[in-house]
PAVO-230136 format. One record per residue: residue in one letter; x, y, z of N, C-alpha, C, O, CB in turn. Coordinates in steps of 0.2 Angstrom, whole numbers, plus 5000, padded with zeros to 4 digits. Glycine has a CB too. Layout:
BEGIN
AXYZXYZXYZXYZXYZ ...
***
This chain:
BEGIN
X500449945000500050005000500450065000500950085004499550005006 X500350084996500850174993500850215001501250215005500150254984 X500150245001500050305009500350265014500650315018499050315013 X500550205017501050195019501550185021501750175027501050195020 X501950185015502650185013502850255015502550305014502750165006 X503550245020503750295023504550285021504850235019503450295031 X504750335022505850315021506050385026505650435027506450335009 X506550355029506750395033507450435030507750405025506950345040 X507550505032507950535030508650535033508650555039507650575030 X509350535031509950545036509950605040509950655037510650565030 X509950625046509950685051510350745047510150795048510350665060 X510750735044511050785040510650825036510750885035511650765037 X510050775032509650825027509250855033509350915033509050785021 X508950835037508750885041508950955044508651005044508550865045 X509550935045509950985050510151045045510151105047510650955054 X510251015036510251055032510051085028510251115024510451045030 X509451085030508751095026508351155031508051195028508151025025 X508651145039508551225041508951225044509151195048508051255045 X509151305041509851335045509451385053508851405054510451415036 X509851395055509651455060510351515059510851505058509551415068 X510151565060510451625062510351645069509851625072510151675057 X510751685071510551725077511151795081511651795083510551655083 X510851855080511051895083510851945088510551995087511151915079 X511051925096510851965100510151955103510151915108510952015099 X509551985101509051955104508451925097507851915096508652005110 X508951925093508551905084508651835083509251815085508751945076 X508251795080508451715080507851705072507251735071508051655091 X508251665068507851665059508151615060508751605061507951705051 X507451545061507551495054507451505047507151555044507051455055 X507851455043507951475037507851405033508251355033508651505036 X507451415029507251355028507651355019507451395014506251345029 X508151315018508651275014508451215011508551165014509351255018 X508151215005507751175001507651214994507151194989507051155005 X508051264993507751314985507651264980507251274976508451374981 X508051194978507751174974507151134973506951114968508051154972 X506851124980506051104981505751144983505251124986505951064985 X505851204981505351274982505451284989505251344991504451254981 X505751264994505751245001505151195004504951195010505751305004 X504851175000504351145004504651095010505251075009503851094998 X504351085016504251065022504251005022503750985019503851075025 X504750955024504550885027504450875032504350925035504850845026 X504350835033504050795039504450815046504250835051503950715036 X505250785044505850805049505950855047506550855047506450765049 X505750925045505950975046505551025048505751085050506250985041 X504650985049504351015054504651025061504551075063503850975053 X504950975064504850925069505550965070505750965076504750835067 X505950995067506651055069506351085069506251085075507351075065 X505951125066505651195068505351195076505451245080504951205061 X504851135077504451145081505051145089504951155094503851095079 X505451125088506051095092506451175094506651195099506651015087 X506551195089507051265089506551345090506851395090507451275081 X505951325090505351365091505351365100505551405104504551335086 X505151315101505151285109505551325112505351375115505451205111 X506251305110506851325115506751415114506851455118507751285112 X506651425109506751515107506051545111506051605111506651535097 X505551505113505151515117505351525124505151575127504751465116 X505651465127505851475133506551515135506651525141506051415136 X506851545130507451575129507351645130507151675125507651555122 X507351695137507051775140507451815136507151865134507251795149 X508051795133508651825131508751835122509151865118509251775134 X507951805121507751815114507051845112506451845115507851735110 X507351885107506451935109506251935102505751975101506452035112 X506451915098506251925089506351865085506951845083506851995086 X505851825083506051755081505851765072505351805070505451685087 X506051735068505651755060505951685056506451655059506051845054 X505451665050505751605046505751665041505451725042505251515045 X506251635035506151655030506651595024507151565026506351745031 X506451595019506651535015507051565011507051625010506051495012 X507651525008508251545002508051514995507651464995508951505005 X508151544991508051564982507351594983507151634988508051494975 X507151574978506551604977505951604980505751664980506451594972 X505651564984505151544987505251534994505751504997505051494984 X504951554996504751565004504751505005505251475006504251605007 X503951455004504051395004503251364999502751395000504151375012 X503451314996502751274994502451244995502051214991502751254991 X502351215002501951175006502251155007502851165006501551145005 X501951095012502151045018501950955013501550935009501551075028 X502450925015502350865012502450805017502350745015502750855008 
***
């Protein structure tokens, strides 16, 4: 059955698919996927929501932003 067939990704496509920046109290995910429009996998939800958390509990950060590399911000989630 196709819907659930799953493959697991190497931790390096994740880790490279979002970058983070950080200066002082500014913190950008950067979502690194231009040649898939950036669209969202599954494990790169799953860093966002992990580096959102900590930037949440983090007093010493006051300005949080995604923004995606080449052209597209992003094309959906997959």
């Amino acid at each position: 059955m196709l819907s659930s067939f799953r493959f697991k990704l190497p931790p390096t496509f994740t880790l490279l698919s979002v970058l983070v920046e950080g200066r002082a109290f500014l913190r950008a995910s950067i979502l690194n996927r231009p040649s898939k429009l950036n669209v969202i996998a599954t494990s790169m939800a799953g860093r966002l929501q992990r580096l959102y958390e900590s930037w949440e509990d983090n007093s010493q950060i006051g300005f949080v932003m995604m923004k995606g590399s080449g052209r597209a911000f992003s094309s959906g989630v997959v």
